[in-house]
C-alpha positions as CSV (number, residue, x, y, z in Angstrom):
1,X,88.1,115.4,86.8
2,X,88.6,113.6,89.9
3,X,86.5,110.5,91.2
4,X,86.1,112.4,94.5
5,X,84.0,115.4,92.7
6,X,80.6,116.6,92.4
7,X,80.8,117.1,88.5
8,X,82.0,113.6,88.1
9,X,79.0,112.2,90.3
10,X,76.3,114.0,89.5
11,X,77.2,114.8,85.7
12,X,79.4,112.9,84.2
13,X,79.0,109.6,85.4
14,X,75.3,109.4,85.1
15,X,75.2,111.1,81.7
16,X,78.4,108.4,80.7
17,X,75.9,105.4,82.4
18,X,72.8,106.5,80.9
19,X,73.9,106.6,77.0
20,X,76.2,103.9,77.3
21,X,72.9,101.6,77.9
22,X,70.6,103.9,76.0
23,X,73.1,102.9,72.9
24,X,73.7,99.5,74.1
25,X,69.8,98.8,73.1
26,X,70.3,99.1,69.9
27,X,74.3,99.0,69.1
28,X,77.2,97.5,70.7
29,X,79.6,99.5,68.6
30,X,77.3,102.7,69.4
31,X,77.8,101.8,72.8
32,X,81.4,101.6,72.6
33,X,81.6,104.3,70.8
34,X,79.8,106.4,73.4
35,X,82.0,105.0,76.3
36,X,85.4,106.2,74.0
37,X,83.4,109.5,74.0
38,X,83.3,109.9,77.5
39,X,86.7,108.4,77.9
40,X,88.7,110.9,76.2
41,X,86.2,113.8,77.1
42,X,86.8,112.6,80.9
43,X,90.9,112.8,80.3
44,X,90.9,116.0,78.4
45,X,89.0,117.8,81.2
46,X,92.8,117.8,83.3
47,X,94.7,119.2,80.2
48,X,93.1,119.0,76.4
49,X,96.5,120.0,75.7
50,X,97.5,116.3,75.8
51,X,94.5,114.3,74.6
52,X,96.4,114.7,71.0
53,X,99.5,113.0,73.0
54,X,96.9,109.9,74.0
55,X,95.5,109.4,71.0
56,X,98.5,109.4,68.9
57,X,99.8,106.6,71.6
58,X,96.3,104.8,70.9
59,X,96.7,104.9,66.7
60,X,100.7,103.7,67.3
61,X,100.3,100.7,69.1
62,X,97.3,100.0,66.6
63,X,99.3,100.4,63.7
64,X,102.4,98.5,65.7
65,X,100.7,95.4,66.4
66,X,98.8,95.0,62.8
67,X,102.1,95.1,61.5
68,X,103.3,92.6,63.7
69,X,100.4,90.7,62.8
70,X,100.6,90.9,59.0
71,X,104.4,92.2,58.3
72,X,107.7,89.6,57.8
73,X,109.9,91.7,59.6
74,X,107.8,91.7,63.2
75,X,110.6,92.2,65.6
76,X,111.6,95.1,64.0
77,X,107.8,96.8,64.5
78,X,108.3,95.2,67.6
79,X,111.1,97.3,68.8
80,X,109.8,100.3,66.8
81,X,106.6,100.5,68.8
82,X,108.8,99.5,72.8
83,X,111.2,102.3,71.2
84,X,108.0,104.4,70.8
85,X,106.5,104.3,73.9
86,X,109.4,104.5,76.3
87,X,110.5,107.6,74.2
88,X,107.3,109.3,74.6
89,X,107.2,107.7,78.5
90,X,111.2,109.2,78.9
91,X,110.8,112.3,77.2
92,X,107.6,113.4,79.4
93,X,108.4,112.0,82.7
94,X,112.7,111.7,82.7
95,X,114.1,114.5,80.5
96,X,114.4,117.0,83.5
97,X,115.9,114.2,85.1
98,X,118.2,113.2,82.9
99,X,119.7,116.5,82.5
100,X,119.9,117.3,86.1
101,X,122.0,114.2,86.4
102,X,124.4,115.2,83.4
103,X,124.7,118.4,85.0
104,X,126.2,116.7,88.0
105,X,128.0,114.4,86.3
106,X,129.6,116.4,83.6
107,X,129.5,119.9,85.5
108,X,127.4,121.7,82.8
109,X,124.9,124.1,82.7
110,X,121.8,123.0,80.5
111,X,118.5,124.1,81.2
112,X,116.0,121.9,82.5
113,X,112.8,121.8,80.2
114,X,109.7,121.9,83.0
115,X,107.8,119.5,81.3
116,X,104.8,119.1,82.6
117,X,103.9,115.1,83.2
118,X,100.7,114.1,81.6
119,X,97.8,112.2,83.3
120,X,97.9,109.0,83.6
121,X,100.8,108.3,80.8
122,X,102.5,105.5,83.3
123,X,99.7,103.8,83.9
124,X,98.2,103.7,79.5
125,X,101.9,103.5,78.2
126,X,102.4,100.4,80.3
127,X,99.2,98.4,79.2
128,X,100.0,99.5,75.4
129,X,103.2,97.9,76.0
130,X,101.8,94.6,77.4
131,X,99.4,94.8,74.6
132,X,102.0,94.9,71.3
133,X,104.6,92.2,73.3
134,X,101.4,89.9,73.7
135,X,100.6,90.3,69.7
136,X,104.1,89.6,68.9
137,X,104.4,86.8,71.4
138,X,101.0,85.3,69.8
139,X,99.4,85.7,73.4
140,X,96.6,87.7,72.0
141,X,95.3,89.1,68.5
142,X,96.5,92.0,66.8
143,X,93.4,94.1,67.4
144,X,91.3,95.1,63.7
145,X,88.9,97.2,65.0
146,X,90.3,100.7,66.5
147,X,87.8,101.1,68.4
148,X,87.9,98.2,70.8
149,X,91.9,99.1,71.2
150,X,91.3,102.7,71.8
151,X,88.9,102.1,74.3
152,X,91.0,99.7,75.8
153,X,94.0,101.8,76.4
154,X,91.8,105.1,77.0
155,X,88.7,103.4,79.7
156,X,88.3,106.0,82.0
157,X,87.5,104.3,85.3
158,X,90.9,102.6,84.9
159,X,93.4,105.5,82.3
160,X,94.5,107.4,85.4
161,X,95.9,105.0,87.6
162,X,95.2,101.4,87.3
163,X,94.4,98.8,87.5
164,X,96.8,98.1,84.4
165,X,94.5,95.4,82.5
166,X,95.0,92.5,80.3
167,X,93.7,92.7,76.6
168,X,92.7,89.6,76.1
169,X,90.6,90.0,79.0
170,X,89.0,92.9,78.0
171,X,88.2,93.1,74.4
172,X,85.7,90.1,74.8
173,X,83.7,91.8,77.3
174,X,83.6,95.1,75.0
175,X,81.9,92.5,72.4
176,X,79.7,90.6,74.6
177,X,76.3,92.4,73.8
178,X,74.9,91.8,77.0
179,X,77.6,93.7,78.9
180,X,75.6,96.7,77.7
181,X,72.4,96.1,79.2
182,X,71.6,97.8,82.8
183,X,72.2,94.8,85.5
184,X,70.7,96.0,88.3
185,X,72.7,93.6,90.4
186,X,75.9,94.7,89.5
187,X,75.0,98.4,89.4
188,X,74.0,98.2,93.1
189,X,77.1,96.2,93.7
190,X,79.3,98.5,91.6
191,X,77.9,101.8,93.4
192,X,78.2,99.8,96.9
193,X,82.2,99.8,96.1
194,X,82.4,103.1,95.0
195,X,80.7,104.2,98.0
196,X,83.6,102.6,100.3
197,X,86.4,103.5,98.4
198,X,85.1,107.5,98.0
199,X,84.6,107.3,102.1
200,X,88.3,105.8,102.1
201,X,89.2,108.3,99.8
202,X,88.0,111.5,101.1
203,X,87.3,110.9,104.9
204,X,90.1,108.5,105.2
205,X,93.1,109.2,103.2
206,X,92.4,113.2,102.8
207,X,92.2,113.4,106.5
208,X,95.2,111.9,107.1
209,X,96.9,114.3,104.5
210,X,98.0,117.6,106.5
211,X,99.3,115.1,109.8
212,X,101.4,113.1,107.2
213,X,103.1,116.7,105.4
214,X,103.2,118.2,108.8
215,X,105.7,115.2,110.1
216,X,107.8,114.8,106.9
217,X,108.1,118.4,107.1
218,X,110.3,118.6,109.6
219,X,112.7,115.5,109.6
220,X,115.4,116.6,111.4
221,X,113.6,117.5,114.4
222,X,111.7,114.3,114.4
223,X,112.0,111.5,117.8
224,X,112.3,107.7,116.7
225,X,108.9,107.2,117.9
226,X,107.5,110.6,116.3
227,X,109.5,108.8,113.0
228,X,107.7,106.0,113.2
229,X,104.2,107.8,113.8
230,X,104.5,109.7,110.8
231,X,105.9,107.1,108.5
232,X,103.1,105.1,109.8
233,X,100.3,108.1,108.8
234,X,101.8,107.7,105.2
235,X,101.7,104.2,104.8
236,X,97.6,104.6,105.9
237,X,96.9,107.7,103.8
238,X,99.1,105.8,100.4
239,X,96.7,102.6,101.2
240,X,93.6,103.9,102.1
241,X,94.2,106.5,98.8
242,X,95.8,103.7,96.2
243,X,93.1,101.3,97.1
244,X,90.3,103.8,97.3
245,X,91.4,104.4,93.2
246,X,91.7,101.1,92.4
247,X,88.4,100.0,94.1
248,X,86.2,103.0,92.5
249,X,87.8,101.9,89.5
250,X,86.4,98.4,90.1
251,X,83.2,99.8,91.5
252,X,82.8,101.7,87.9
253,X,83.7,99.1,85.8
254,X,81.0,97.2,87.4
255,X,78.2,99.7,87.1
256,X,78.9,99.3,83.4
257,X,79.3,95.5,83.4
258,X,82.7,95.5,83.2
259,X,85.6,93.4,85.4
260,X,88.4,94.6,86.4
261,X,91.3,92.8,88.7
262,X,91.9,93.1,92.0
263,X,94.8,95.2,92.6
264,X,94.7,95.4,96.4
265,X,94.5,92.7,98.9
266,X,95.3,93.9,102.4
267,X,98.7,94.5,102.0
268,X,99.9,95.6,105.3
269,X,98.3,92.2,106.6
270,X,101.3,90.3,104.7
271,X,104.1,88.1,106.6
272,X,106.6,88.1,104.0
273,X,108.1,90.7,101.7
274,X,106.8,88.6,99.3
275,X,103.4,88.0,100.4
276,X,103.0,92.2,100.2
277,X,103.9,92.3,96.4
278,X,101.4,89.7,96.0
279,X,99.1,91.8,97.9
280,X,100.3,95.5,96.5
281,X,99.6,96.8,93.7
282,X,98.9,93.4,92.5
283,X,98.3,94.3,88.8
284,X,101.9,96.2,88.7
285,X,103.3,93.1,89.8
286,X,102.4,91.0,87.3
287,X,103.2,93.3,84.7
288,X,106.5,93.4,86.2
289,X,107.2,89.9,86.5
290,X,105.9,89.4,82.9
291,X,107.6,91.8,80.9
292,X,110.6,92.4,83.1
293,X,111.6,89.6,85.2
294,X,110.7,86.7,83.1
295,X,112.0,88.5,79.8
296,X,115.6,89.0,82.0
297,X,115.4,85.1,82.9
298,X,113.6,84.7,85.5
299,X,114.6,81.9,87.6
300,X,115.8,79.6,84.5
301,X,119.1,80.5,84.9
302,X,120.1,79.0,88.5
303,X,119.5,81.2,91.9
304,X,122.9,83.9,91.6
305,X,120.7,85.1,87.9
306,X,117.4,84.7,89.7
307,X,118.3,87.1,92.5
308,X,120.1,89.7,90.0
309,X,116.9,89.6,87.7
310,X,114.7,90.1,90.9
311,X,116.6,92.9,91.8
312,X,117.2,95.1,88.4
313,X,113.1,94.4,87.8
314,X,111.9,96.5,91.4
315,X,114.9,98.9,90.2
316,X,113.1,99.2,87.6
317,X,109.7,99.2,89.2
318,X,111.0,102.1,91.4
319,X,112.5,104.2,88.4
320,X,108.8,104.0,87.2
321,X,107.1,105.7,90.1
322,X,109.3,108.7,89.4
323,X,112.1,110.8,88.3
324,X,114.2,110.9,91.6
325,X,116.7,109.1,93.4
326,X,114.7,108.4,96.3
327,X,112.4,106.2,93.3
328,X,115.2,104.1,92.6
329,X,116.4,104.1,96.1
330,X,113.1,102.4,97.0
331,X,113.1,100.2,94.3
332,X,116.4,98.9,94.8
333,X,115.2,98.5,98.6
334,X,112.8,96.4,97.7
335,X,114.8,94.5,95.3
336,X,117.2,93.8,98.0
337,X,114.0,93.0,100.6
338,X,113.2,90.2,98.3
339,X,115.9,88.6,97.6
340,X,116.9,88.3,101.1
341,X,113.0,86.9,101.4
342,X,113.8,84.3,98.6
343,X,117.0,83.3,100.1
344,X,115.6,83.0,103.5
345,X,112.9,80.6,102.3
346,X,115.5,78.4,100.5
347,X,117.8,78.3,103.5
348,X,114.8,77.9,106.1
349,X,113.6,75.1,103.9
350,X,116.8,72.9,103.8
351,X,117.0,73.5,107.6
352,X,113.1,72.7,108.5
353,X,113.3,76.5,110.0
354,X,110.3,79.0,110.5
355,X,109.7,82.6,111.6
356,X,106.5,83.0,113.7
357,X,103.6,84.7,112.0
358,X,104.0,87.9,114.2
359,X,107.5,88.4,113.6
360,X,107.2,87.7,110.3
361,X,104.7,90.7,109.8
362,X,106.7,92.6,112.3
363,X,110.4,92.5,109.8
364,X,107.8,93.0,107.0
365,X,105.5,96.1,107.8
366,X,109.2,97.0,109.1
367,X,111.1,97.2,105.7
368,X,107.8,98.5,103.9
369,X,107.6,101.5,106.2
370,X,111.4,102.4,106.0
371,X,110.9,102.4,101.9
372,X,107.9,104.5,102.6
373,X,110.0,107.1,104.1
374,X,112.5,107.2,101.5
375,X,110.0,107.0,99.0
376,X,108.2,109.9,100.4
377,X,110.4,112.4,101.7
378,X,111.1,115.1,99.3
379,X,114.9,113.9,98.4
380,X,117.4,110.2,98.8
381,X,119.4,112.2,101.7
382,X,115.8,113.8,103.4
383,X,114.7,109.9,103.2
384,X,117.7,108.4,104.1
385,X,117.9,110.6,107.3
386,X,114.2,109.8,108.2
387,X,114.9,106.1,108.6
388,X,117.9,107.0,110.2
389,X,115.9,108.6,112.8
390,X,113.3,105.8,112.8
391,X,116.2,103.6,114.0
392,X,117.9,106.0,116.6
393,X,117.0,103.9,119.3
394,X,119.2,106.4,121.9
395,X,115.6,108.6,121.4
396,X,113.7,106.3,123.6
397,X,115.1,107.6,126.3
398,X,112.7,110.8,125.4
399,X,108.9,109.7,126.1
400,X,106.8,112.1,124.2
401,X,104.6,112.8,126.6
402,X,102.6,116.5,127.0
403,X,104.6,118.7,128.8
404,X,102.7,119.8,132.5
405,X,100.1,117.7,132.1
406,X,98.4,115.1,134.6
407,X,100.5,112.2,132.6
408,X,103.8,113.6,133.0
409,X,102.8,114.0,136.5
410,X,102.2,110.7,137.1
411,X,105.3,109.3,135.6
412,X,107.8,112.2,137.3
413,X,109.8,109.7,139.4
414,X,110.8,108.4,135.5
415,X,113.6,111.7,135.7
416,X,115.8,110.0,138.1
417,X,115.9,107.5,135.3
418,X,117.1,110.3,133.1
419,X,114.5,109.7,131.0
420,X,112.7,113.3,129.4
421,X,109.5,114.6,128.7
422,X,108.7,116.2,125.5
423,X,105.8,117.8,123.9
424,X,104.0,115.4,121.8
425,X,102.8,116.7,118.2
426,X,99.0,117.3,117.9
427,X,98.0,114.0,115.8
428,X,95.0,112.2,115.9
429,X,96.2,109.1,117.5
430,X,93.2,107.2,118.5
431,X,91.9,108.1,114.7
432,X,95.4,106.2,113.9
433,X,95.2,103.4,116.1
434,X,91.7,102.7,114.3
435,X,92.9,102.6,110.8
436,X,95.7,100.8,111.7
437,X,93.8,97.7,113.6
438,X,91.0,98.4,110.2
439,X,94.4,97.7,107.6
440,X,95.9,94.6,109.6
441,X,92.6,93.1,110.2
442,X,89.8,93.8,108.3
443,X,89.6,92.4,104.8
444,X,89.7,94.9,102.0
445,X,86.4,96.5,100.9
446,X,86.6,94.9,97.3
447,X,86.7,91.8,99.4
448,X,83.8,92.3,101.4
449,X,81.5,93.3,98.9
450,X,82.6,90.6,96.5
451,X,82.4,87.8,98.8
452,X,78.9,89.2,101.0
453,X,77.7,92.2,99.1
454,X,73.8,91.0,98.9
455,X,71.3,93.9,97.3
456,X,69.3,94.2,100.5
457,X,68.0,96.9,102.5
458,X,71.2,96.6,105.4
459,X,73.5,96.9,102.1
460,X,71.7,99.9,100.8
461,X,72.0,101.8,104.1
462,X,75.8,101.0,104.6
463,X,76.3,102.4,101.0
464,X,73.9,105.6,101.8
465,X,75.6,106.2,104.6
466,X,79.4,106.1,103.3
467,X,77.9,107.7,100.2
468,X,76.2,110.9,101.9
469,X,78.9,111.3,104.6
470,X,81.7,111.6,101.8
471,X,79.7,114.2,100.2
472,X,78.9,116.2,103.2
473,X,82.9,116.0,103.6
474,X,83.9,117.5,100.1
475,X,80.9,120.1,100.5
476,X,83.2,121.5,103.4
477,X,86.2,121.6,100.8
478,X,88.6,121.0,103.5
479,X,92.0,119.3,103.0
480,X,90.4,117.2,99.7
481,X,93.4,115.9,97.6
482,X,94.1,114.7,94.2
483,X,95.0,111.0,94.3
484,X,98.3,110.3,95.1
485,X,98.9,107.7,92.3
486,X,98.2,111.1,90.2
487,X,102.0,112.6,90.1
488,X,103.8,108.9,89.3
C-alpha cells in the first residue's frame, strides 16, 4: 500500500487515526495495540507472504536484547542476534549476488535463487540492529514489553523506508498518555506536510520519471550536455521522491503525535561533500557513523586510520543500497569524495586557504551527480560510461539545438566554426530549470512548515490546494511510481 494511493487516504489512514484516538481515551496499551494492528496489516498488504519474516525479526531482537540484559554471557547474544539479522538481511537481499559473483570467479554454473526482496527489510533490519548494540552498550533498556519493541521496529509511517529511528527516542513517546489524544495543532500541521511531500511525490518526482528512463536508456548515444541533463532529471526525481517519503513519514507521525527526525535538509544546496551527508539521508548517516565508523575507530587512531575507516563505512553504505557493483562503486566514490574533503580541510586550514562558496557547490553537486549516474544506470560499465560521457568535453563542439528551426537559423554562421546542430531530446526544460532553482534555493518543506506552518486560513488553502491537485494527478493514473527507496 503506497502513501501516494486512494486506499491509504481515504481508508486506511483515517480508520488507523480514528481508533488509535478512539483507544487512546481509555488505554494506552489499547492504543498501541491498535497502531501494531494497523502496522503489520499496512505491510502485509505488499506480500502477507513475509509479515511471518517481520515478526520473527520483531520476537529475535526481543528475545536478543533481554538476554543481553539479564544473561552473563551478553556478547555472545550479542553477536547471535548481528549474526541473525545480517543473515536474514544477506540471504534476502545478497544470495543472487553472491552466487553470480562465485560464478565469475570460480567459472561454475549454480543457479541463482530469484529471491524476491522484502519490503522495507533494509530500512527495519538496520534500526533492530541499532536497537540490540544500544542494550548491550547500556545506551538504552532492554525493552520488557513486546509491544512497545514491535511497534517500534514495525511503525508503518516509517517501516518502508525511513527515517531509521532511535529507541530511546521512541519508546517514551509510545508511553506518554497524552501522545494519544487528537492535537488538532499537530494534525493540521502533520496533514500540511503530507500535503507537500504527496505533491512532491506524485506531481514532482513521478513526472520526472519517464524523462529520467528515457535518457539512461540510451547511454551510448548520449552528448555531454544531454549527460548532464539527464543525470541532473535523476538527481531531482531521487530528491523530490526520497524526501517526499521521508516527509509524509514525518507528516504521519505527527497526525498521531509522534516525532520523527529530519532526514532531509536541502541536500543539493551543500558546499562540501561533507556538508551533503550531513544534509542526505541524514538519519542513515548517523547510523553509519555510529555503528560503522566509530565501531572501526573512528578518528582515534591518527588521520591514515581515520581516512581508511571513512572509506570502508560508505563502501559499506553503498553495498547496502543494493546487490550490484555499481552499489559499491558509489559507495566507494563517495568514500573517496570524503576523504579527499577531509584532507582538503586539514591542508586548507594549516595554509589559511578557502574555496569560494560557488565553487565549492559547483565540485560538490559535481561528484554527487557523477555517483548518481553510476548509481543509477542499470550496470558499473553502463555507469561508468555515462560519466564518461558527462566529461567528454570534445561534445561541446555539438550545440543541441532543434534541427530547422528559427534558433539554428539564427546561429548558422556558428558552422564555419565547425560547430554542429543536433536535434535536442523532447524534455521539459523549463519544468527543470524550476525544480532545480526550487532544490538549490528553497528550504525543504519539513523546514518550512516547522519553522512557519501557522493553522490559519492561507495555511489551509496552500495544503488544499497541493492536496487536491495530487489527487486529481493519481485519478489520471499516468506515470505514478512506487517510491524509489522501495527496491534498496
Amino acid at each position: 500500500m503506497l502513501f501516494s494511493s486512494f486506499e491509504f487516504i481515504f481508508l486506511f489512514l483515517p480508520l488507523t487515526l480514528a481508533g488509535y484516538f478512539f483507544f487512546g481515551k481509555r488505554s494506552v496499551r489499547a492504543a498501541n495495540g491498535w497502531l501494531l494492528f494497523a502496522s503489520l496489516f499496512f505491510y502485509a498488504w505488499w506480500d502477507v507472504r513475509f509479515l511471518p519474516l517481520l515478526l520473527v525479526s520483531i520476537m529475535l531482537n526481543y528475545l536478543c536484547a533481554l538476554a543481553i540484559a539479564k544473561i552473563r554471557f551478553k556478547k555472545l547474544f550479542l553477536v547471535i542476534g548481528i549474526a541473525a539479522n545480517l543473515g536474514i538481511l544477506g540471504f534476502f537481499k545478497y544470495a543472487d549476488f553472491f552466487i553470480q559473483s562465485a560464478n565469475r570467479a570460480f567459472k561454475t554454473d549454480w543457479n541463482l535463487l530469484h529471491i524476491v526482496l522484502p519490503l522495507g527489510i533494509s530500512f527495519y533490519t538496520f534500526q533492530a540492529l541499532s536497537y540490540i548494540i544500544d542494550v548491550y552498550t547500556g545506551k538504552t533498556r532492554a525493552e520488557r514489553s513486546f509491544l512497545n519493541l514491535a511497534l517500534y521496529i514495525s511503525l508503518f509511517p516509517q517501516l518502508i523506508a525511513g527515517p531509521i529511528v532511535d529507541h530511546k527516542a521512541m519508546i517514551p513517546q509510545f508511553e506518554d498518555g497524552k501522545r494519544h489524544r487528537f492535537d488538532a495543532a499537530n494534525f493540521s500541521a502533520g496533514m500540511t506536510l503530507f500535503s507537500f511531500a504527496l505533491f512532491k511525490k506524485v506531481v514532482i518526482a513521478d513526472f520526472l520519471s519517464p524523462y529520467v528512463a528515457d535518457a539512461f536508456g540510451r547511454i551510448g548515444s548520449l552528448t555531454m550536455i544531454e549527460a548532464w541533463i539527464g543525470v541532473t532529471m535523476y538527481a531531482l526525481q531521487l530528491y523530490f521522491d526520497f524526501s517526499a517519503y521521508s516527509e509524509m513519514a514525518i507528516g504521519l507521525g505527527k497526525m498521531l503525535n509522534i516525532d520523527f527526525p529530519t532526514n532531509f535538509d536541502s541536500p543539493y544546496q551543500a558546499t562540501s561533500m561533507i556538508d551533503f551527508w550531513r544534509r542526505w539521508h541524514i538519519t542513515l548517516g548517523s547510523w553509519i557513523k555510529n555503528y560503522i565508523y566509530i565501531p572501526l575507530g573512528g578518528n582515534r587512531k591518527g588521520q591514515r586510520r581515520k581516512m581508511l575507516n571513512l572509506f570502508i563505512a560508505m563502501t559499506l553504505c553503498g553495498f547496502w543500497h543494493g546487490s550490484g557493483l555499481r552499489f559499491i562503486a558509489w559507495g566507494m566514490m563517495h568514500g573517496g569524495f570524503l576523504v579527499v574533503n577531509h584532507w582538503w580541510r586539514g591542508f586548507s586550514k594549516r595554509h589559511s586557504l578557502s574555496l569560494p562558496k560557488f565553487i565549492g557547490w559547483l565540485l560538490t553537486f559535481g561528484c554527487v551527480s557523477a555517483g548518481w549516474a553510476v548509481f543509477r544506470a542499470s550496470s558499473l560499465r553502463q555507469g561508468l560510461r555515462l560519466v564518461e560521457r558527462m566529461l567528454n568535453f570534445t561534445d561541446l563542439r555539438k550545440i543541441a539545438l532543434p534541427a530547422g528551426g528559427k534558433i539554428q537559423n539564427m546561429f548558422a554562421f556558428l558552422r564555419y566554426f565547425r560547430v554542429k546542430f543536433v536535434p535536442f531530446p523532447d524534455y521539459p526544460y523549463a519544468a527543470l530549470l524550476l525544480l532545480l532553482v526550487l532544490a538549490l534555493c528553497v528550504p525543504s518543506a519539513q523546514r518550512i512548515v516547522s519553522e512557519r506552518f501557522r493553522p490559519n486560513r492561507k495555511w489551509l488553502l496552500a495544503a488544499c490546494a497541493a492536496l487536491f491537485y495530487s489527487l486529481y494527478v493519481m485519478a489520471g493514473g499516468q506515470n505514478l511510481q512506487e517510491f524509489l527507496y522501495f527496491q534498496f
